[in-house]
C-alpha positions as CSV (number, residue, x, y, z in Angstrom):
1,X,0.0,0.0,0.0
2,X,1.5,3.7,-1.1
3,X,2.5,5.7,1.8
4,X,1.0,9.3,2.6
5,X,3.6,11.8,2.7
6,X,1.8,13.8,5.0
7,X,-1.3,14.2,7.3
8,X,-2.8,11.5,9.7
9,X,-1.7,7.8,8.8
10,X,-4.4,5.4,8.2
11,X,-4.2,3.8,11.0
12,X,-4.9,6.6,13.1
13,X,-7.9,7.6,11.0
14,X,-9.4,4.6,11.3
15,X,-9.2,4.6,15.2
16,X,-10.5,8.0,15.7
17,X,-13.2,7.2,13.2
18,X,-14.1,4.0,15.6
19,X,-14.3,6.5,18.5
20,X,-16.7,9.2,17.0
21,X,-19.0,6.5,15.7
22,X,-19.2,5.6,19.1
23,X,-20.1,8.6,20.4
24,X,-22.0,9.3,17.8
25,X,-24.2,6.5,18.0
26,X,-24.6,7.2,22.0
27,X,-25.6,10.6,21.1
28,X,-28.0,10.4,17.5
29,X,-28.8,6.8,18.0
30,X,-31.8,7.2,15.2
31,X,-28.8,8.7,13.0
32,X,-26.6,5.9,14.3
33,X,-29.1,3.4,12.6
34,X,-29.5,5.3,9.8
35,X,-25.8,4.7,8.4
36,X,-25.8,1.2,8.0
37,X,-26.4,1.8,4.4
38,X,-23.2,3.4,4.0
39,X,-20.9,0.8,6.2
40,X,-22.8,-2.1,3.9
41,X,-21.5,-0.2,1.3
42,X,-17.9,-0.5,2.3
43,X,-18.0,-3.8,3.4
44,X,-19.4,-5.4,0.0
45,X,-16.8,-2.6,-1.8
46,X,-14.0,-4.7,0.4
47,X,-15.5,-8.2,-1.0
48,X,-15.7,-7.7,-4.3
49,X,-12.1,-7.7,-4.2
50,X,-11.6,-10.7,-2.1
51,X,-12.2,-13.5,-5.1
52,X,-10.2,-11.6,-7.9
53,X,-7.1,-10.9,-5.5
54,X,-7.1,-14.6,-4.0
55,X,-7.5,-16.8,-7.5
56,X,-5.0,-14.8,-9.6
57,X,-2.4,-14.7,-5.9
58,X,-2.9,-18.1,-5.7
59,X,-2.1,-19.1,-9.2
60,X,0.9,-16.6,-9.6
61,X,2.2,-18.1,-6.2
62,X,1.6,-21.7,-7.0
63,X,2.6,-21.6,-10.8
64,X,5.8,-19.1,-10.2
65,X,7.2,-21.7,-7.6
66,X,6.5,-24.9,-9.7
67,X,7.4,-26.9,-7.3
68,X,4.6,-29.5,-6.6
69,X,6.6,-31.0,-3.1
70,X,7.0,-27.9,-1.7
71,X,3.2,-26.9,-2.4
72,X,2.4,-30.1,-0.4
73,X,5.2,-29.4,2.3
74,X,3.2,-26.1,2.5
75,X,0.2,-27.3,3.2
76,X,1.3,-29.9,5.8
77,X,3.3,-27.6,8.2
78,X,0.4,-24.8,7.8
79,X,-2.3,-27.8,9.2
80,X,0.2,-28.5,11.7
81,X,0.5,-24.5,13.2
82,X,-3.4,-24.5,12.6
83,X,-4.0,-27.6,15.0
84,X,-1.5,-26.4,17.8
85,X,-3.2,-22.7,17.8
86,X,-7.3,-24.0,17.2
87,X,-6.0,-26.4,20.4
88,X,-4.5,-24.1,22.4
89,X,-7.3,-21.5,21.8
90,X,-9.5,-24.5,22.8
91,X,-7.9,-25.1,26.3
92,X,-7.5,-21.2,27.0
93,X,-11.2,-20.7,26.3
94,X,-11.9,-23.7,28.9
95,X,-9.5,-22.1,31.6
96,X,-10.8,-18.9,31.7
97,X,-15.0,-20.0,31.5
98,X,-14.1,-21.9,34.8
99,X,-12.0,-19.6,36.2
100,X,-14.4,-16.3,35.8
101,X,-17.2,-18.2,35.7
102,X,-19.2,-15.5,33.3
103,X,-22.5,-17.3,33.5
104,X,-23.1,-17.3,37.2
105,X,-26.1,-15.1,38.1
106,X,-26.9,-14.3,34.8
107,X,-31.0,-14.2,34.0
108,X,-32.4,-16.7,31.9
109,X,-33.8,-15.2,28.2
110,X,-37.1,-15.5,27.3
111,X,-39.6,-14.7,24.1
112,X,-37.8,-13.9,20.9
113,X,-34.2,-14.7,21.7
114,X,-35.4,-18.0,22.5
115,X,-36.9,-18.3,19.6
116,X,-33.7,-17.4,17.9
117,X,-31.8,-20.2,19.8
118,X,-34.0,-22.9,18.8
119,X,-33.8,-21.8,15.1
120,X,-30.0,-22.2,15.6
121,X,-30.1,-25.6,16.8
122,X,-32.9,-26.8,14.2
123,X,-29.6,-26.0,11.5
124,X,-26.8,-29.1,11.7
125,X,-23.4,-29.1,10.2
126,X,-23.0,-32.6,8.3
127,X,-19.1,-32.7,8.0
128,X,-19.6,-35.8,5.4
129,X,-21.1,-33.4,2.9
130,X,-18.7,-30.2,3.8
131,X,-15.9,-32.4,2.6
132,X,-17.6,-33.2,-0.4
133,X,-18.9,-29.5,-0.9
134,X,-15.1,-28.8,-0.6
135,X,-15.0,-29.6,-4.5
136,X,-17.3,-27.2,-6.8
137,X,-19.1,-28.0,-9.4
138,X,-19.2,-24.7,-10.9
139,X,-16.4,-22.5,-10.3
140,X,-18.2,-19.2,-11.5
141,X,-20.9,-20.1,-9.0
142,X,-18.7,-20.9,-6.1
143,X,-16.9,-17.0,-6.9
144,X,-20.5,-15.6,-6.8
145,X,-21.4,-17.0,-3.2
146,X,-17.3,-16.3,-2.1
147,X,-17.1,-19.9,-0.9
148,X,-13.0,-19.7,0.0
149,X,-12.3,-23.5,0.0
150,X,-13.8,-24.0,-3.3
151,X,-12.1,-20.8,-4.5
152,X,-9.1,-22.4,-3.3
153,X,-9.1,-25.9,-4.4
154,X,-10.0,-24.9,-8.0
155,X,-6.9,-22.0,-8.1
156,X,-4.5,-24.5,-6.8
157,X,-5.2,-27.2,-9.3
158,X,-5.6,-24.1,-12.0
159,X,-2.1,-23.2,-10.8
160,X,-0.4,-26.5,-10.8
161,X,-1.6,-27.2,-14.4
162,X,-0.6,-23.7,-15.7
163,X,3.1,-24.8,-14.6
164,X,3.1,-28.1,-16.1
165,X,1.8,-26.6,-19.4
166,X,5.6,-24.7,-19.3
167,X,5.9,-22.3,-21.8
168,X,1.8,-22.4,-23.1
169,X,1.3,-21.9,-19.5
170,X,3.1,-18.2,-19.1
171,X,0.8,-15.9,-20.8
172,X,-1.8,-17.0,-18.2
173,X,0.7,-16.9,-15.2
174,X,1.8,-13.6,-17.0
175,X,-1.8,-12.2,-16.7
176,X,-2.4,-13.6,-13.4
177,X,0.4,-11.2,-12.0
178,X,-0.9,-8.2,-13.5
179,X,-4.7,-8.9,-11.8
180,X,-3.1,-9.3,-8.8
181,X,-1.6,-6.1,-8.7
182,X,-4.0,-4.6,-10.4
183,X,-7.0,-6.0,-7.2
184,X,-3.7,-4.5,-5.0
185,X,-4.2,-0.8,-6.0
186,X,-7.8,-1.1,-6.0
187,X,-7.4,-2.1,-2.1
188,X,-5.5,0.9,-1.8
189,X,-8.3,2.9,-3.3
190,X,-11.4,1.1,-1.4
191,X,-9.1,1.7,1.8
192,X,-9.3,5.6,1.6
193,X,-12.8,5.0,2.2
194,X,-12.4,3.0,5.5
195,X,-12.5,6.0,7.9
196,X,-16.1,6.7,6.7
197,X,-17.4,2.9,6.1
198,X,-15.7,2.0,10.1
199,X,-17.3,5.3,11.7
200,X,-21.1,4.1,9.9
201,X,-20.6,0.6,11.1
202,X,-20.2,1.8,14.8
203,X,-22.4,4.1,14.9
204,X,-24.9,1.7,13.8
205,X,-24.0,-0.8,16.0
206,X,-24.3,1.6,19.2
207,X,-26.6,3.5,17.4
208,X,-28.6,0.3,17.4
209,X,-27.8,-2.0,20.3
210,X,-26.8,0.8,22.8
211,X,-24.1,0.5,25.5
212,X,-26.5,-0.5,28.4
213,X,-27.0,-3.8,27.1
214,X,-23.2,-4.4,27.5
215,X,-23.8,-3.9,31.6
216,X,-25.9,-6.9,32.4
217,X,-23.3,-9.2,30.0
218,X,-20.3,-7.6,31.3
219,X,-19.0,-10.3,32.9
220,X,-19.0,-12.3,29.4
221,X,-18.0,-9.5,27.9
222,X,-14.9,-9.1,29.5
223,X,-14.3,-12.7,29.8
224,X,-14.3,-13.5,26.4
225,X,-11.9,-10.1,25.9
226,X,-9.5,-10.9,28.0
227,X,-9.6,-15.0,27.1
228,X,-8.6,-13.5,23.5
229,X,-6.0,-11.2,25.0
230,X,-4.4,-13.6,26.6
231,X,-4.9,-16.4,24.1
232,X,-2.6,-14.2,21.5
233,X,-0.3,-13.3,23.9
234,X,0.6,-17.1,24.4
235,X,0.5,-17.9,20.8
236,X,3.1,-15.4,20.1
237,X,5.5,-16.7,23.1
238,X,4.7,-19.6,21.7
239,X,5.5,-18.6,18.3
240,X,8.3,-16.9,19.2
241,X,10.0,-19.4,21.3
242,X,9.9,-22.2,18.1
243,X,11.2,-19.8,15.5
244,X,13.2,-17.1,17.6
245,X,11.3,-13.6,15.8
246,X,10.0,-10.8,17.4
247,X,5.8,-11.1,17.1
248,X,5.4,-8.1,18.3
249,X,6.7,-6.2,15.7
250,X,4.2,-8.2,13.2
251,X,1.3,-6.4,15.5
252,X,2.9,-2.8,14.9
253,X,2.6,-4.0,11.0
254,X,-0.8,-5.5,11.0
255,X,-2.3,-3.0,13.4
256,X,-4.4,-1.8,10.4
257,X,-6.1,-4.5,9.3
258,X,-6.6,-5.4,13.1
259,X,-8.7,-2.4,13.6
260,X,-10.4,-2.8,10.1
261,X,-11.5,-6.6,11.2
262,X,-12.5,-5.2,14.8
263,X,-14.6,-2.6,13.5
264,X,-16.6,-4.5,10.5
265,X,-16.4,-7.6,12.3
266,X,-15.6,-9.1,8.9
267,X,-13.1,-11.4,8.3
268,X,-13.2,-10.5,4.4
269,X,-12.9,-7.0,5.0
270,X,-9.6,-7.3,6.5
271,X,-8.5,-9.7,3.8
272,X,-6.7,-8.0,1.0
273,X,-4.6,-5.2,3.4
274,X,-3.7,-8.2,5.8
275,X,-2.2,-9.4,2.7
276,X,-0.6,-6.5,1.5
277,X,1.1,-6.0,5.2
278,X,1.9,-9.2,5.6
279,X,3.8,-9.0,1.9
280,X,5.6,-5.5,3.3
281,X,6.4,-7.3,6.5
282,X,8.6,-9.6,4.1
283,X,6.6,-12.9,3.7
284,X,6.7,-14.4,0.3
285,X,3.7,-13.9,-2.1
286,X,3.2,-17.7,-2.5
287,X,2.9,-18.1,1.1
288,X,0.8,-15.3,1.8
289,X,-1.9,-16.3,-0.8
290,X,-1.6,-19.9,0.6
291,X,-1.6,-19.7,4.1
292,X,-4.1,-16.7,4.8
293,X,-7.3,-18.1,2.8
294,X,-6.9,-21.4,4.0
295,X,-6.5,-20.4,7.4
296,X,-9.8,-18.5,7.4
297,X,-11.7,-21.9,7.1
298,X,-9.2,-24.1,9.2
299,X,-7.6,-21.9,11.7
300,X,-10.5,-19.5,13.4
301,X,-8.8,-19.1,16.8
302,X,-10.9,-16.6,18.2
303,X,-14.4,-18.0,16.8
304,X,-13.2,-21.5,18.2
305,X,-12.1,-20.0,21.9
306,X,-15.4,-18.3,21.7
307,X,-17.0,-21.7,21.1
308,X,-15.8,-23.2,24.1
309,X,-16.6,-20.5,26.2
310,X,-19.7,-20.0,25.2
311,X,-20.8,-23.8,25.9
312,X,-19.6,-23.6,29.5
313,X,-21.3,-19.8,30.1
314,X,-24.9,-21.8,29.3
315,X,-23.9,-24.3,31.6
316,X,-23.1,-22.3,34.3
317,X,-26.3,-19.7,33.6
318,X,-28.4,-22.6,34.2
319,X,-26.6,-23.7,37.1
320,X,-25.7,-27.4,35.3
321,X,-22.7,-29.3,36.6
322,X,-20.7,-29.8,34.0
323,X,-17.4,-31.6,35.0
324,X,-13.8,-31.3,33.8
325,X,-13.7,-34.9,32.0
326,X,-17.3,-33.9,30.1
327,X,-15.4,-30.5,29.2
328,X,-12.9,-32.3,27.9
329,X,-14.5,-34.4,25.3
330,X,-16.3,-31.3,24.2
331,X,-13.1,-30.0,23.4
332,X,-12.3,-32.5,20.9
333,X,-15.7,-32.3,19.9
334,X,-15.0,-28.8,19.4
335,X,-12.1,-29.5,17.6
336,X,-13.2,-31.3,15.0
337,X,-16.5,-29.5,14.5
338,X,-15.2,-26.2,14.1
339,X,-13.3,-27.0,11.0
340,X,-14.8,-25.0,7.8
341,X,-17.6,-23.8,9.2
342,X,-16.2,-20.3,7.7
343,X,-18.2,-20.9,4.6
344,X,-21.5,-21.8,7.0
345,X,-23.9,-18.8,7.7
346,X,-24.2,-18.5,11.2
347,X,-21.7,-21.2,11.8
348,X,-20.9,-19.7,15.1
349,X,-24.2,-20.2,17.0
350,X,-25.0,-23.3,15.0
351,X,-21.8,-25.3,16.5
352,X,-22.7,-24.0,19.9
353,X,-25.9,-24.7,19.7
354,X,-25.0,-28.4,18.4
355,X,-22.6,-28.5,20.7
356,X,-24.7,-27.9,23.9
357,X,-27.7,-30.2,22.7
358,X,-25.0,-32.4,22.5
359,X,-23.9,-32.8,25.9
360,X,-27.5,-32.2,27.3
361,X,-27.1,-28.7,27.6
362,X,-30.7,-26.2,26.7
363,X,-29.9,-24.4,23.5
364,X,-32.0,-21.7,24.7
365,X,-29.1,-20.3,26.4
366,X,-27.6,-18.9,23.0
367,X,-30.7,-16.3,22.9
368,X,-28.7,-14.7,26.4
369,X,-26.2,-14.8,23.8
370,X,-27.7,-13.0,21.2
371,X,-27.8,-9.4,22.1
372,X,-24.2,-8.5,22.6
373,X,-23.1,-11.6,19.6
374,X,-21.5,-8.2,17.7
375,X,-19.5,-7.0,20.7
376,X,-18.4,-10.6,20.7
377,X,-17.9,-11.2,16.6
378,X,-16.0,-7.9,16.8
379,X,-13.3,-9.4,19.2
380,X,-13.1,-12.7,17.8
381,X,-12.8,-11.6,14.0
382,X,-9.8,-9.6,15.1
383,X,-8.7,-12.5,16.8
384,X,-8.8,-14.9,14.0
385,X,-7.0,-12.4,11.5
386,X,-3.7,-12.3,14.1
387,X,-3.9,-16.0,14.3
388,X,-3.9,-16.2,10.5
389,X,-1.2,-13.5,10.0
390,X,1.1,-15.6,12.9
391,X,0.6,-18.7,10.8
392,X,1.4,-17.2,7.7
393,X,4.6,-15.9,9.1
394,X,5.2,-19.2,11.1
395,X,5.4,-21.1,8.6
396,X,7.1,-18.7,6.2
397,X,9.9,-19.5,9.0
398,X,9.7,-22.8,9.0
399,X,10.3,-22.8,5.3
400,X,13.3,-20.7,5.6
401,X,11.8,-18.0,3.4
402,X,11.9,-15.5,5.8
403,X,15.6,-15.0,7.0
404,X,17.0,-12.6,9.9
405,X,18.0,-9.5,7.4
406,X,14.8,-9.3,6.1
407,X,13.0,-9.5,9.8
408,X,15.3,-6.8,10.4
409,X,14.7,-4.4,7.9
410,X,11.0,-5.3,8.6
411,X,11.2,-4.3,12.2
412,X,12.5,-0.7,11.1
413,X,9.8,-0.2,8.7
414,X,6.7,2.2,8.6
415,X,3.7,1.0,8.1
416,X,1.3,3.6,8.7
């Protein structure tokens, strides 16, 4: 992304423009609701980009390296980072529901939000058939409804075979390269607009849910906040212990698209300038347009420590023992059900609400839910777009594409 010379850095602008629509939706909250329009509009401005910039990334990653082991090597050590994070996310989501116990003394919902609960648990997630819906039938219609995994499967094969056709195969690659920078300066254009799109979304969402419903769901609240906080904090000791980097300096780089994917609570909105950081930060293209897609359907740390949290919080609002060793096979239950469900409407709500029928749990605690689910979205989505950016950058390591000099002249960029 081009630099201003002078005047407030994005980042800034952005923040400020968080705060105002805060206030502003306190103050004008019929105003408030009236800008949704215009934060819709920035949000689907940010998605039309998303298919364009990932299939032609993707295919000038995959066909410019051209080689097929280290594709596969790839994928295998990114599923390995995604599995150690989506656990350990898991286990701190467990600690801190038992620890803080946010759903002691909470009130019970009634009337519409438990109508909203039960229409969550009516919808099922059959993983048989998400495998199988992993492969599209119709390329053009899996771009259309964004589907990511399809998007992905169908660019990687499309990139493979534009290598192996050699010399036939570069005009393609050749074009590929120019879309990709051409969707890059377009991000740089729609992102102007992000002071404006990030002020209408909060003011809408204040404007519309207020900040006295955050007071009796405090304890939740905060719980989930700081079970997020301190999840990331771990990941990048973690992190940084295995591979010997400084992860803190990838926050000062990413810090944009943080607050962009706080402040939509869209995952897809944060996309293409995580990318573009993450590129400036010094991690190869190919791994960038590999890792960061695909982690956004198998590595959603903060929807899956949400997950677990959530589970417990109805136990403990209806006052339902629910011992360590049953919490423990809901973690692996957990585990294995919160894989994909990216590409599943709702997903959220739907595996807790699976989840806690499950284990005997009443799925009319996800109506308590409900009412603050944006506050909650907002920290999670954040959440899942550092855990994506650390596995990208994890395993850019681990391939030894990433050396010292570069991590140093990345450390003493600007990336305002």
């Amino acid at each position: 992304m081009e630099k201003e010379k002078k005047g407030i850095g994005l980042t800034t602008q952005i923040f400020i423009a968080l705060i105002l629509g805060v206030v502003f939706g306190y103050i004008f909250p019929v105003y408030g609701q009236a800008l949704k329009p215009v934060g819709d509009t920035f949000i689907r401005m940010i998605k039309m980009i998303v298919v364009p910039l990932i299939f032609s990334s993707l295919i000038m990653g995959i066909a410019g390296t051209g080689d097929f082991k280290k594709l596969g090597r790839l994928g295998a050590k990114s599923i390995i980072w995604f599995e150690v994070a989506t656990t350990l996310a898991l286990f701190v989501g467990l600690a801190v529901a038992n620890v803080f116990q946010p759903g002691a003394g909470v009130a019970i919902a009634t009337g519409a939000d438990v109508s909203s609960a039960a229409a969550a648990a009516k919808k099922t997630i059959d993983m048989t058939q998400m495998i199988v819906n992993i492969v599209p039938t119709n390329v053009v219609d899996a771009m259309g409804r964004g589907d990511m995994l399809q998007i992905i499967l169908f660019s990687t094969f499309f990139g493979v075979a534009a290598a192996a056709m050699g010399e036939k195969g570069k005009p393609t690659v050749t074009l590929a390269i120019s879309v990709a920078e051409i969707m890059f300066k377009f991000t740089w254009y729609v992102m102007k607009l992000a002071p404006i799109g990030v002020f209408a979304l909060i003011s809408y969402t204040v404007g519309k849910f207020g900040l006295g419903m955050l007071i009796p769901l405090a304890k939740l609240i905060g719980s989930l906040y700081f079970a997020l906080v301190l999840f990331i904090v771990l990941l990048l000791a973690c992190a940084s212990l295995i591979i010997r980097m400084n992860f803190f300096q990838l926050l000062r780089a990413i810090k944009e698209p943080i607050l962009i994917a706080f402040s939509t609570a869209s995952s897809e909105a944060a996309l293409p300038i995580a990318m573009e950081k993450l590129e400036q930060f010094g991690v190869p293209k190919h791994i960038v347009t590999f890792v960061l897609p695909t982690g956004y359907t198998f590595n959603l740390d903060g929807s899956t420590l949400y997950s677990a949290l959530a589970v417990i919080f109805i136990a403990q609002v209806y006052n339902i023992p629910f011992p360590i060793e049953t919490q423990l096979i809901m973690l692996v239950t957990l585990m294995m059900s919160t894989k994909g469900i990216a590409a599943v409407p709702g997903a959220s709500l739907i595996v807790i609400a699976g989840t806690a029928a499950a284990f005997g749990l009443p799925v009319e605690g996800i109506g308590i839910i409900l009412g603050v689910d944006r506050i909650l979205d907002m920290a999670r989505t954040a959440c899942n777009l550092i855990g994506n950016c650390v596995a990208a950058v994890v395993v850019a390591r681990w391939e030894n594409e990433l050396p010292d000099e570069v991590l140093q002249v990345a450390y003493t960029k600007n990336y305002d």
